[in-house]
MIDOSE-1310 file (N, C-alpha, C; in nm, 2 decimals, decimal comma, always signed):
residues 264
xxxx	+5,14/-1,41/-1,24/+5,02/-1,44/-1,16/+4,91/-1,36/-1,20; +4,77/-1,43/-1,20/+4,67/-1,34/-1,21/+4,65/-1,26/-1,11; +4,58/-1,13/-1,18/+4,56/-1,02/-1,09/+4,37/-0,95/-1,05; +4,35/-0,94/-1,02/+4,22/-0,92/-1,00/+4,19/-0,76/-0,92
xxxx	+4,12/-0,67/-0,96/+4,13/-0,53/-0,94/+3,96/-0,52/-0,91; +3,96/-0,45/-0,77/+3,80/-0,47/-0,66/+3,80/-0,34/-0,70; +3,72/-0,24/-0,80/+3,71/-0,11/-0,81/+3,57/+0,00/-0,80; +3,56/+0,06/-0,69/+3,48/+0,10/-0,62/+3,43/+0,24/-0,76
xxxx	+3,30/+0,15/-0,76/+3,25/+0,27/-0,89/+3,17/+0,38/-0,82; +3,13/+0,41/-0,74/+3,05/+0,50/-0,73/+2,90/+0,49/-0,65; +2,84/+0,57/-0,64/+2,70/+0,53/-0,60/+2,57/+0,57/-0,73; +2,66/+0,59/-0,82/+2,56/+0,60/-0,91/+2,53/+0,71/-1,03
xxxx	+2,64/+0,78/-1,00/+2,65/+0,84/-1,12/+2,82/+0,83/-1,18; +2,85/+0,77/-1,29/+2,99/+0,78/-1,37/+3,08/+0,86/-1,35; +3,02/+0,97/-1,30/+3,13/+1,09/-1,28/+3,22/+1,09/-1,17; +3,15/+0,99/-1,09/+3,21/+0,95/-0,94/+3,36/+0,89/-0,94
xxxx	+3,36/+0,82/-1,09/+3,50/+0,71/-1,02/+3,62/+0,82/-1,02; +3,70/+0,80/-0,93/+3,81/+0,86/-0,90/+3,94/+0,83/-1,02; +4,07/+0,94/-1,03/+4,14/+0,93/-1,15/+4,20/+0,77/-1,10; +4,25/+0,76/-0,98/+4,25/+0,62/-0,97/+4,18/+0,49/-1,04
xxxx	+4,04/+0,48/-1,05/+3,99/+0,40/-1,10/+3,99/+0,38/-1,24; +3,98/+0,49/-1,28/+3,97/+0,57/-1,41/+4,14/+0,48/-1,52; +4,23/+0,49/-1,39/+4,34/+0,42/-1,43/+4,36/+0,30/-1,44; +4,32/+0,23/-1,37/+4,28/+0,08/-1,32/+4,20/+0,04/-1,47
xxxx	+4,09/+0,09/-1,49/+4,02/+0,03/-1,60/+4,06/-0,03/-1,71; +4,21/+0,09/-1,73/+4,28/+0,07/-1,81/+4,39/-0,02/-1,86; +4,38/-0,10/-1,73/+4,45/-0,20/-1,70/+4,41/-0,36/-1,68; +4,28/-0,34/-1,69/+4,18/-0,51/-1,73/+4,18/-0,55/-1,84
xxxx	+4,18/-0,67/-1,87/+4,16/-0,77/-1,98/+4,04/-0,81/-1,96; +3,96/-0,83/-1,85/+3,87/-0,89/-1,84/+3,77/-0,82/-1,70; +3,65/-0,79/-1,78/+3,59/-0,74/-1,66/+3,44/-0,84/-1,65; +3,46/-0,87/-1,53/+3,33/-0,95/-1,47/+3,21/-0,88/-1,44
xxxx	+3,10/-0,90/-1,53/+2,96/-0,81/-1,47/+2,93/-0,90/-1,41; +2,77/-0,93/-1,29/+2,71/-0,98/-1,26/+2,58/-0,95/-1,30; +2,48/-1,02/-1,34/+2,37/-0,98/-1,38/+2,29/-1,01/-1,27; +2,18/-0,92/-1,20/+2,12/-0,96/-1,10/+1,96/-0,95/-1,18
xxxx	+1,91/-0,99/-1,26/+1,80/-0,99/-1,33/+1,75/-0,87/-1,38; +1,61/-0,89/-1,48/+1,58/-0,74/-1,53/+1,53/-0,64/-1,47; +1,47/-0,69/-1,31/+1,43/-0,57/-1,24/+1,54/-0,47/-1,20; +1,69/-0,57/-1,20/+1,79/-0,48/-1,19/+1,89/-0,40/-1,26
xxxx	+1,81/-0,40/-1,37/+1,90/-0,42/-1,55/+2,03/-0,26/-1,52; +1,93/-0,15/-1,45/+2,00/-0,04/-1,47/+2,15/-0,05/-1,37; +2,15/-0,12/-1,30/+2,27/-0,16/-1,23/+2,40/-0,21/-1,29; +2,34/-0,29/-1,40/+2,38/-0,39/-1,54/+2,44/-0,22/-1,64
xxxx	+2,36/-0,17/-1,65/+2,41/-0,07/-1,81/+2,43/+0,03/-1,70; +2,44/+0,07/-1,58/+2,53/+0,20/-1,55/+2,67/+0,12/-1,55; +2,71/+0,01/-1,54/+2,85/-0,02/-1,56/+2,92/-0,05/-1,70; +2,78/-0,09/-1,80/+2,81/-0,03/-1,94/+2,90/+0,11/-2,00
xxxx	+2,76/+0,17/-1,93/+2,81/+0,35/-1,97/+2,94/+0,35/-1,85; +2,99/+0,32/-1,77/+3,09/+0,37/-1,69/+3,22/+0,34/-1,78; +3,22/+0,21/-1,86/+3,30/+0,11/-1,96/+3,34/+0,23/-2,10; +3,21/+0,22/-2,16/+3,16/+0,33/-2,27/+3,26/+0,49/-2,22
xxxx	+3,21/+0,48/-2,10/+3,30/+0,66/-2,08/+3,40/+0,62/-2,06; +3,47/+0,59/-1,96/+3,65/+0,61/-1,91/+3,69/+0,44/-1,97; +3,68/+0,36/-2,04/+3,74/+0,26/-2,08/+3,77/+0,27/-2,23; +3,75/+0,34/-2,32/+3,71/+0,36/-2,43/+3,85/+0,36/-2,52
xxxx	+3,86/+0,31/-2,60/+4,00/+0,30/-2,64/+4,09/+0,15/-2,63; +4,04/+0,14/-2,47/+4,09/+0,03/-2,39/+4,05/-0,14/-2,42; +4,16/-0,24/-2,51/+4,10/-0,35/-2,58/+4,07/-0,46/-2,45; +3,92/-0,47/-2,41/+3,91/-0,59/-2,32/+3,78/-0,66/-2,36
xxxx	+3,78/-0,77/-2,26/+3,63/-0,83/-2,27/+3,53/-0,83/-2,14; +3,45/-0,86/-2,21/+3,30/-0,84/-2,08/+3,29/-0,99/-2,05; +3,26/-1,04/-1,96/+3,22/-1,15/-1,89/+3,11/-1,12/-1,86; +2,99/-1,14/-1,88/+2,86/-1,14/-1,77/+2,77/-1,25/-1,72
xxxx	+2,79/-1,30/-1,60/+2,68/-1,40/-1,53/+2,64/-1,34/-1,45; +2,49/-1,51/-1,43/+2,41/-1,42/-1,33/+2,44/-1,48/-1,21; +2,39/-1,37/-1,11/+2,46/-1,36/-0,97/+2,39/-1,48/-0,90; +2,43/-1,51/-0,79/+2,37/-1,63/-0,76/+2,21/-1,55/-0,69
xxxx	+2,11/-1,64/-0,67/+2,00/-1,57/-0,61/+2,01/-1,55/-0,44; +1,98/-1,48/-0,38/+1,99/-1,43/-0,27/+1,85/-1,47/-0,17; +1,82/-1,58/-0,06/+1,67/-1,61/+0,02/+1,69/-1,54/+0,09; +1,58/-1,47/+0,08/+1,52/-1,37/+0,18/+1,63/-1,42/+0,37
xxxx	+1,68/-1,30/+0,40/+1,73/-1,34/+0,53/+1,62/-1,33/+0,66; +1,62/-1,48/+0,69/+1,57/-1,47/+0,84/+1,62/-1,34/+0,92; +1,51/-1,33/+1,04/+1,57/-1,28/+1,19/+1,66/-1,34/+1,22; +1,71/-1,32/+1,36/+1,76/-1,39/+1,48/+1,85/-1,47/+1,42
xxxx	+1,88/-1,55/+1,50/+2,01/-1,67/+1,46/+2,05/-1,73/+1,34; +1,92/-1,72/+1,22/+1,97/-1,79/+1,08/+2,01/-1,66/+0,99; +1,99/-1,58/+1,04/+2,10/-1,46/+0,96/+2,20/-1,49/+0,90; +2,33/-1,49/+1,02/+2,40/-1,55/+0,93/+2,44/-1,65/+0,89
xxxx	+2,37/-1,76/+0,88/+2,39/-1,88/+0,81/+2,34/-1,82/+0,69; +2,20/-1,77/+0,65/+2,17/-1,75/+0,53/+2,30/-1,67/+0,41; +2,29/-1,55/+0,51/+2,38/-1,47/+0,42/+2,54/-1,57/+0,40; +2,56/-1,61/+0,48/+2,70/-1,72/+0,42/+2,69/-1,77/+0,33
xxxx	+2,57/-1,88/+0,36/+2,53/-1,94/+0,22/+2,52/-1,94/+0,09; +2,49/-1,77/+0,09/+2,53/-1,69/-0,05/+2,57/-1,68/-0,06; +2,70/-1,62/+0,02/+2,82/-1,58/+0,00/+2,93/-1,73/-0,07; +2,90/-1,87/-0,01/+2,98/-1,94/-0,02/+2,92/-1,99/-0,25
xxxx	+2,82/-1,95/-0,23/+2,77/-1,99/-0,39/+2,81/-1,93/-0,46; +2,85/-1,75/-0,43/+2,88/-1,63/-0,47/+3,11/-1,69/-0,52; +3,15/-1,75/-0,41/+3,24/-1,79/-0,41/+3,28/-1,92/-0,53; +3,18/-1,98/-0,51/+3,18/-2,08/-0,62/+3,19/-2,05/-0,77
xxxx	+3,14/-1,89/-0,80/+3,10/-1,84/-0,91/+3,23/-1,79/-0,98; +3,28/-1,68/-0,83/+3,41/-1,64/-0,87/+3,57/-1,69/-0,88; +3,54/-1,82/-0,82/+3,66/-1,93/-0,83/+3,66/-1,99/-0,98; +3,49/-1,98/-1,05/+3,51/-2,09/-1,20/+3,51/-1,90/-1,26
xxxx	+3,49/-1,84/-1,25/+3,53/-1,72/-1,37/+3,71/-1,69/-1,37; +3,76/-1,66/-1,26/+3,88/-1,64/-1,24/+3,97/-1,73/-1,28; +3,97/-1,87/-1,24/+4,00/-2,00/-1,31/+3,98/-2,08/-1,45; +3,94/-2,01/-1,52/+3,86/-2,02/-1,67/+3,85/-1,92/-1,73
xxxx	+3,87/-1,74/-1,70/+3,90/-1,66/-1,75/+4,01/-1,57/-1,77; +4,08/-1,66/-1,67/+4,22/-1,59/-1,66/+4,33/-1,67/-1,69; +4,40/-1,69/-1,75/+4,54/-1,75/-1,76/+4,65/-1,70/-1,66; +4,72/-1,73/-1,70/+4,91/-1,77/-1,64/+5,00/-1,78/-1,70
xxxx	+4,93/-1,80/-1,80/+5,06/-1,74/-1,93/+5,09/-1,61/-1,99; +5,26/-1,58/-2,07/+5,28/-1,45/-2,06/+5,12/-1,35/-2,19; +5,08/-1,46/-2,29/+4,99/-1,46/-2,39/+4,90/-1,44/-2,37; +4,83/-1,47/-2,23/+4,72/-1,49/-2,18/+4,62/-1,37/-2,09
xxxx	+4,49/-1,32/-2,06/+4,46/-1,22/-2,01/+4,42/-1,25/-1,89; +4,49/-1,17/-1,82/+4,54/-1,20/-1,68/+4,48/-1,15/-1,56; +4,47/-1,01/-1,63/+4,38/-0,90/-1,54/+4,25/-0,90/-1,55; +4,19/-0,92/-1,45/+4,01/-0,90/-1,42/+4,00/-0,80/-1,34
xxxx	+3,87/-0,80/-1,34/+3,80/-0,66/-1,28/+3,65/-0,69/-1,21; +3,66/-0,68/-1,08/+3,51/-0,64/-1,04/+3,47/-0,54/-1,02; +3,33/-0,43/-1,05/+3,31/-0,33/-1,06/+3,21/-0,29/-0,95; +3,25/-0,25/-0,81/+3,15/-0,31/-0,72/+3,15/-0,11/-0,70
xxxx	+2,95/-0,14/-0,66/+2,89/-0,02/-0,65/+2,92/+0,06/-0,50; +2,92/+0,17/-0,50/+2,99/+0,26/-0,41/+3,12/+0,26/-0,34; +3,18/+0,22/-0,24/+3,26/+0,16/-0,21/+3,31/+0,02/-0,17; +3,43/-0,09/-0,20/+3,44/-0,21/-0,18/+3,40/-0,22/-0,01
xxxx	+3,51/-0,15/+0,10/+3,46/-0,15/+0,19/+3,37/-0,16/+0,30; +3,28/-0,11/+0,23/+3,12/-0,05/+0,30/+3,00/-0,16/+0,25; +3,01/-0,25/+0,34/+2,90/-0,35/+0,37/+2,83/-0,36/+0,19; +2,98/-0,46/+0,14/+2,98/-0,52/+0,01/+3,10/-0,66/+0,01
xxxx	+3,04/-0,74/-0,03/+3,06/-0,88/+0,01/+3,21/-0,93/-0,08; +3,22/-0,82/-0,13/+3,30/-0,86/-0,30/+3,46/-0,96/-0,17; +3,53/-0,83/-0,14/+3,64/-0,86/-0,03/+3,67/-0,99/+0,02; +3,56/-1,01/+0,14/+3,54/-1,14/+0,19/+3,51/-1,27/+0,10
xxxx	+3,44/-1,29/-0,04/+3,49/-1,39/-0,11/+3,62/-1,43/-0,17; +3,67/-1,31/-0,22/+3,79/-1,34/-0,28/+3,86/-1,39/-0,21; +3,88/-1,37/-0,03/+3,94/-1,37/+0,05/+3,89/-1,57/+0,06; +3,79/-1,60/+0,06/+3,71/-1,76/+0,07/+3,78/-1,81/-0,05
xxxx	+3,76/-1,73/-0,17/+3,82/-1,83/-0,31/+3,95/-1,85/-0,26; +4,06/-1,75/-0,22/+4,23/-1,79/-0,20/+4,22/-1,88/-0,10; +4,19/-1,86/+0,01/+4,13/-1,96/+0,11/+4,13/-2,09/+0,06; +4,06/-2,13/-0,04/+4,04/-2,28/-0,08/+4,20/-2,31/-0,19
xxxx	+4,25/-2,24/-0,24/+4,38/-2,25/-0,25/+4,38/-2,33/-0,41; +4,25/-2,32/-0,49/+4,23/-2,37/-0,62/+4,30/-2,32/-0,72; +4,28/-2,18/-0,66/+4,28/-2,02/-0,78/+4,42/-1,98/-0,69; +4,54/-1,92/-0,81/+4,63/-1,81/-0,74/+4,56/-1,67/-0,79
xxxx	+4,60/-1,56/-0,74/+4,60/-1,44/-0,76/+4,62/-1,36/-0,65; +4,65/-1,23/-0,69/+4,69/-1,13/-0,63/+4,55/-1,00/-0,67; +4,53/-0,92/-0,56/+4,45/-0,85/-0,58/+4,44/-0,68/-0,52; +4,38/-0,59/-0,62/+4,42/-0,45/-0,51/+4,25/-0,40/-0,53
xxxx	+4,26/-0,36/-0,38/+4,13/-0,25/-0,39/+4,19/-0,10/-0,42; +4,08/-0,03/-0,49/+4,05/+0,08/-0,53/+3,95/+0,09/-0,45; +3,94/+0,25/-0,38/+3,85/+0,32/-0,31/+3,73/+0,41/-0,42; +3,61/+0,42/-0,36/+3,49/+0,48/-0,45/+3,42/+0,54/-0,33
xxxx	+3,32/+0,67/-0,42/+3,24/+0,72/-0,35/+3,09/+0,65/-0,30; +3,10/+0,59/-0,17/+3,02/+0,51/-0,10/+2,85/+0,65/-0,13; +2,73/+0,56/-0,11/+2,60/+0,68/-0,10/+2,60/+0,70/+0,01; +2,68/+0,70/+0,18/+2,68/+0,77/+0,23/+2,76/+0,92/+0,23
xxxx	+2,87/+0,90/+0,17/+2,91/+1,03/+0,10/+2,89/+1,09/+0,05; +2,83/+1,03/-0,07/+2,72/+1,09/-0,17/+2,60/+1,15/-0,11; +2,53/+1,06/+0,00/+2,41/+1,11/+0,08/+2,49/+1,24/+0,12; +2,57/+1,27/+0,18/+2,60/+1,37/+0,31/+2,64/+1,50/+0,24
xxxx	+2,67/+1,49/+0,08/+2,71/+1,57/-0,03/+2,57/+1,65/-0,05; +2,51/+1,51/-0,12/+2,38/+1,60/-0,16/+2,27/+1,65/-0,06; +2,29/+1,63/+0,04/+2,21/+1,74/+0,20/+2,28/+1,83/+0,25; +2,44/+1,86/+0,21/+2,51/+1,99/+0,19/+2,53/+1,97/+0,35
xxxx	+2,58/+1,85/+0,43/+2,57/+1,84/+0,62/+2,67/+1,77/+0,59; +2,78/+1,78/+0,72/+2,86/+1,67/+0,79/+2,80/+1,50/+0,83; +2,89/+1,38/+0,81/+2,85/+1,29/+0,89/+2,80/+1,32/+1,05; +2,91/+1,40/+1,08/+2,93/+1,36/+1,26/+2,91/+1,55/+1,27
xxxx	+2,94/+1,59/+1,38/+2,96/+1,71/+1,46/+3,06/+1,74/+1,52; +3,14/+1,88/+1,53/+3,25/+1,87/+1,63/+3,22/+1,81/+1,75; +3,33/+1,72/+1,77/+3,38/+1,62/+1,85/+3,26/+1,44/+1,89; +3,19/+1,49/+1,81/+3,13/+1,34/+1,82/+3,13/+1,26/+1,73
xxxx	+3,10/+1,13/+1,74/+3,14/+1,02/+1,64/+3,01/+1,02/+1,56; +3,00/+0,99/+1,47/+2,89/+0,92/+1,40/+2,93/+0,71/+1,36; +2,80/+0,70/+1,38/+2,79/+0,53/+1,37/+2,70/+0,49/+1,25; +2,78/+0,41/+1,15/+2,71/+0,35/+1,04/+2,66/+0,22/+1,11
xxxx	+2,53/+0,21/+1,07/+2,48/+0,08/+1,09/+2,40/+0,06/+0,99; +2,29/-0,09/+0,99/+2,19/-0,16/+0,95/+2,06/-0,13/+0,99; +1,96/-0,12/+0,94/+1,87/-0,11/+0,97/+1,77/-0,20/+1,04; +1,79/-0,33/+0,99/+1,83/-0,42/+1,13/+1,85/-0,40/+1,27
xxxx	+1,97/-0,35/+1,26/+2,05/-0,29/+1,42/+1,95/-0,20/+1,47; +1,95/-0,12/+1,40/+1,87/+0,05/+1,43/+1,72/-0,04/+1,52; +1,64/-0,10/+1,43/+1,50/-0,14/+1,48/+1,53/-0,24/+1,63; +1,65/-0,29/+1,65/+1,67/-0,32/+1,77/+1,73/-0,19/+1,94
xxxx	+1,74/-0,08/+1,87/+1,74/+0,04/+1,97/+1,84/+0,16/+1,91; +1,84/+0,24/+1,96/+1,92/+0,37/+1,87/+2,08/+0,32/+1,95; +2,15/+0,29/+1,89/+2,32/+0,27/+1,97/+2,39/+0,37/+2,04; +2,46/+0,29/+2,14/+2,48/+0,41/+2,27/+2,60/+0,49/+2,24
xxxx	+2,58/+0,57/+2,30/+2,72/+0,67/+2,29/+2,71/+0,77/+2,15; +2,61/+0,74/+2,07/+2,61/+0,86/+1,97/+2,47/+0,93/+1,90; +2,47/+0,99/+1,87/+2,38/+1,14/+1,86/+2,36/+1,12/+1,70; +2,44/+1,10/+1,58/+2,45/+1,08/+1,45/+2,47/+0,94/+1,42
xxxx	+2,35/+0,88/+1,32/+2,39/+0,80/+1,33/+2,35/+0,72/+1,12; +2,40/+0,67/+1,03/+2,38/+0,64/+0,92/+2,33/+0,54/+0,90; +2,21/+0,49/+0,83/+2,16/+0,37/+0,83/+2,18/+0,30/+0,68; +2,22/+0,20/+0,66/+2,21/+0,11/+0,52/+2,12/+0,01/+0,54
xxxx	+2,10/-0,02/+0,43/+2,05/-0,18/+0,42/+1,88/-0,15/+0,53; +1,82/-0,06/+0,51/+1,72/-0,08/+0,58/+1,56/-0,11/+0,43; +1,55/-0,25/+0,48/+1,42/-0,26/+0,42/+1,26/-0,21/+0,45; +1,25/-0,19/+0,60/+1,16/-0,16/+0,66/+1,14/-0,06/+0,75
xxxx	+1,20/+0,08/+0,68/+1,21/+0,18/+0,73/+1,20/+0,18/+0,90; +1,33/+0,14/+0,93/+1,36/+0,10/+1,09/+1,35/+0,24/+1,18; +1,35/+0,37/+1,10/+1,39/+0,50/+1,15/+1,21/+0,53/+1,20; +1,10/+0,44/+1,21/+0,96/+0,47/+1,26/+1,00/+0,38/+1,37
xxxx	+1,09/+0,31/+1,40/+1,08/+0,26/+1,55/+1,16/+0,42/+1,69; +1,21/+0,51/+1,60/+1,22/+0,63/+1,69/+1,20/+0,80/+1,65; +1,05/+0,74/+1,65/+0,95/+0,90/+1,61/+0,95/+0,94/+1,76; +0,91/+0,89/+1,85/+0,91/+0,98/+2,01/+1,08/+1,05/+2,00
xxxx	+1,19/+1,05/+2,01/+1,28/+1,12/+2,02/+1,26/+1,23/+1,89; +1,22/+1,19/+1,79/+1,23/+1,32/+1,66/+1,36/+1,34/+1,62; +1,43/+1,28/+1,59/+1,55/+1,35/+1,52/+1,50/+1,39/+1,38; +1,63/+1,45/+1,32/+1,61/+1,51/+1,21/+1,73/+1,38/+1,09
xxxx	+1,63/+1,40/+1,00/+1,65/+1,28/+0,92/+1,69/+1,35/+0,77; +1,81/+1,32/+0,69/+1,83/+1,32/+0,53/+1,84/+1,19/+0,52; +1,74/+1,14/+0,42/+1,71/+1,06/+0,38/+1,74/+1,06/+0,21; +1,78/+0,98/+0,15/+1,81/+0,98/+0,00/+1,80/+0,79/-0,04
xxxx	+1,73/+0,82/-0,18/+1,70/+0,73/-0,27/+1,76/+0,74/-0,38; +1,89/+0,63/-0,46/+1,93/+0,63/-0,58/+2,01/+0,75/-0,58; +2,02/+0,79/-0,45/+2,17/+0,91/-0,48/+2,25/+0,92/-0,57; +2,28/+1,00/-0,67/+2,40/+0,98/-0,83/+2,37/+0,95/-0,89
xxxx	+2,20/+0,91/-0,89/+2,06/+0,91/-1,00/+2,05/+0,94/-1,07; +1,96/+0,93/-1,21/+1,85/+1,02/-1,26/+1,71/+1,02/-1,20; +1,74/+0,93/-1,10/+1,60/+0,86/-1,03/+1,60/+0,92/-0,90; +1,76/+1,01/-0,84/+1,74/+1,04/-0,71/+1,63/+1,14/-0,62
xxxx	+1,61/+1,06/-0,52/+1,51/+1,17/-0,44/+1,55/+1,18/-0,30; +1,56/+1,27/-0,28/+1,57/+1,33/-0,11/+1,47/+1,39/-0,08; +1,49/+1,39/+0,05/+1,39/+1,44/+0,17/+1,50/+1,46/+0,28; +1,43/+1,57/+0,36/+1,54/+1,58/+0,47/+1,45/+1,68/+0,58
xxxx	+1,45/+1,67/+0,73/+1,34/+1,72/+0,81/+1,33/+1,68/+0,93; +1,22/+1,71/+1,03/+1,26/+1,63/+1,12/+1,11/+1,49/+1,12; +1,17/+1,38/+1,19/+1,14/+1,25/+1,11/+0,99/+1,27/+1,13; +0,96/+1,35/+1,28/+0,78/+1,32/+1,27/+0,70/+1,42/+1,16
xxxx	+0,80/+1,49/+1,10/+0,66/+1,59/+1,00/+0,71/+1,50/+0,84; +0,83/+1,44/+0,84/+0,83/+1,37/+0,70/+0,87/+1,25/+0,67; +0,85/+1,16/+0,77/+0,87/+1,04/+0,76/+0,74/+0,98/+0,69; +0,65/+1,02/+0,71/+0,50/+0,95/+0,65/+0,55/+0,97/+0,48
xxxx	+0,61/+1,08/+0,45/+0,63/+1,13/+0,32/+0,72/+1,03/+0,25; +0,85/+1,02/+0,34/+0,98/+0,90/+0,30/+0,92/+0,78/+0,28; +0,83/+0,75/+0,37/+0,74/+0,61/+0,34/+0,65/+0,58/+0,24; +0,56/+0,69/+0,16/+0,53/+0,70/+0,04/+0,60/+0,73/-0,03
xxxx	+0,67/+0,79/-0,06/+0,84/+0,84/-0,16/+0,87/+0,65/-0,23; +0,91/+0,62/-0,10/+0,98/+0,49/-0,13/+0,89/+0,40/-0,15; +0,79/+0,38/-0,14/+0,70/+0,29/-0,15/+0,66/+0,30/-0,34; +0,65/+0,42/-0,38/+0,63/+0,42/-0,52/+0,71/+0,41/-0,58
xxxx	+0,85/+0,42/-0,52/+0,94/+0,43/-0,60/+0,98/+0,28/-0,66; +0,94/+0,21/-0,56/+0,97/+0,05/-0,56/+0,93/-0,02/-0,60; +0,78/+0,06/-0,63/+0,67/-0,04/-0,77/+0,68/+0,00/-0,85; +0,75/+0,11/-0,90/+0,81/+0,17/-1,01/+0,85/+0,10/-1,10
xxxx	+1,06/+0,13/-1,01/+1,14/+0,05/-1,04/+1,20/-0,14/-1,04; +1,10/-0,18/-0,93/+1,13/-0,33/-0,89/+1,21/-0,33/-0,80; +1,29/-0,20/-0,72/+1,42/-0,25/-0,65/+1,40/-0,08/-0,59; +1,51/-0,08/-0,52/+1,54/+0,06/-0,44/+1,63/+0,06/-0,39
xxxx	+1,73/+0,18/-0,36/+1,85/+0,17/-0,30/+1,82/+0,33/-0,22; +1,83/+0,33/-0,08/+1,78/+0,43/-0,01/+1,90/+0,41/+0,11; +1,94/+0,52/+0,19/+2,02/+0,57/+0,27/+1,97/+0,68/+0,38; +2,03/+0,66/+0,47/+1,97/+0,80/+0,53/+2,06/+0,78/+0,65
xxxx	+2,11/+0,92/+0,72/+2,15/+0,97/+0,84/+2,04/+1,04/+0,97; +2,02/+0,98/+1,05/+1,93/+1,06/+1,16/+2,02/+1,11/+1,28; +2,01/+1,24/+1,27/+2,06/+1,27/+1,41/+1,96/+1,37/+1,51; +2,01/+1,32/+1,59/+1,93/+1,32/+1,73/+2,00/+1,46/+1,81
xxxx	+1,91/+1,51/+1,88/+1,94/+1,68/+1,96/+2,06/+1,63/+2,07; +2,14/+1,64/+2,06/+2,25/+1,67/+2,13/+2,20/+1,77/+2,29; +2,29/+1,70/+2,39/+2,22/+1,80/+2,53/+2,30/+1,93/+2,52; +2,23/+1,99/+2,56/+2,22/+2,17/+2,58/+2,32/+2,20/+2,60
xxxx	+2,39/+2,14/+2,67/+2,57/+2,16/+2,72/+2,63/+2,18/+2,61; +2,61/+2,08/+2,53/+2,71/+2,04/+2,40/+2,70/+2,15/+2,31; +2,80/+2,19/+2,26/+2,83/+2,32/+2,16/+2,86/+2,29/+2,01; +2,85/+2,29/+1,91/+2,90/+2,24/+1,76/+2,94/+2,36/+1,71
């Protein structure tokens, strides 16, 4: 049966993949890029050079198509219809590569590879398709995730801080979520996927913010403080960074003063 390997590369620097992955590589016939266009090209060639370093030796081929295009997501209720929608085109993509690039015979190259950035896990869509392709019951295969360093680990590395505090939780969200109120029950809290720096809908409380852009970079930039003396700064940071590059990939944890009682 075909095999298909979900392997969590990193947030951005090569040195990231774990000896696990490292092993895995070695074990594809066929690795699927996606091209998401030339504003995104460096996305495209850090999985080159990741190939180039720890695959080297290793006889496979490159697949690369381009990804399906992604409409802008509405607010409110057509969220997720929109994002499905991608998702189900995204599905369509990976049913004709896997089914056309894979065989079932003993002659045939059997093993693929998707190379998905930071962790599979962590609010990356790769999972839930494959799970829609077997679903439709066209394609057989069998599949294993490999674990990678997500940029919120990477974030929490390079600001030298914990996610959370003794005994409190920390909460990963959206930035989305965040601009609809700070979530209850915690003090720490990570934000992804924020396009519109949601962390200026809570300047009256002031938490203290590490903030990172392209973490595992050569392009990385941090900031870290509390949000009312450098948030104006994060907001020009990323604002140039984005006419720069065409794109941006930014992270950030805010946490919030903890009551007087509480001890860390």
């Amino acid at each position: 049966m075909r095999k298909i390997y979900v392997i969590g590369i990193g947030a951005g620097d090569p040195d990231h993949l774990t000896v696990q992955a490292v092993r895995a590589l070695h074990e594809v016939d066929v690795f699927f890029l996606l091209d998401k266009g030339e504003e995104k090209a460096g996305l495209m060639e850090l999985r080159h050079e990741i190939l180039r370093r720890h695959a080297a030796g290793h006889d496979h081929r490159l697949v690369e198509v381009r990804d399906p295009e992604r409409e802008a997501a509405p607010d409110g209720a057509a969220y997720p219809g929109t994002v499905g929608d991608w998702r189900s085109r995204r599905a369509d993509l990976y049913e004709r590569l896997i089914g056309e690039e894979l065989g079932e015979g003993p002659d045939d190259d059997r093993t693929g590879a998707f190379l998905v950035w930071g962790d599979p896990s962590l609010y990356d869509s790769t999972l839930g398709i494959l799970e829609e392709v077997l679903e439709r019951g066209t394609v057989r295969f069998g599949h294993e995730v490999i674990p990678g360093i997500s940029s919120v680990s990477a974030l929490a590395a390079r600001h030298r801080t914990g996610l959370n505090r003794v005994g409190g939780p920390v909460q990963i969200t959206t930035g989305r979520r965040l601009a609809e109120g700070w979530p209850e029950g915690v003090d720490d809290v990570v934000v992804m996927l924020d396009a519109h720096q949601a962390f200026r809908h809570h300047l009256a409380a002031d938490p203290v913010i590490h903030w990172g852009a392209y973490v595992g970079t050569e392009d990385e930039i941090l900031v870290s403080g509390r949000l009312s003396e450098v948030a104006a700064r994060i907001e020009e940071l990323r604002s140039a960074a984005r006419a720069r590059k065409g794109w941006i990939m930014d992270t950030y944890l805010l946490r919030r003063d903890r009551d007087r009682t509480d001890q860390d």
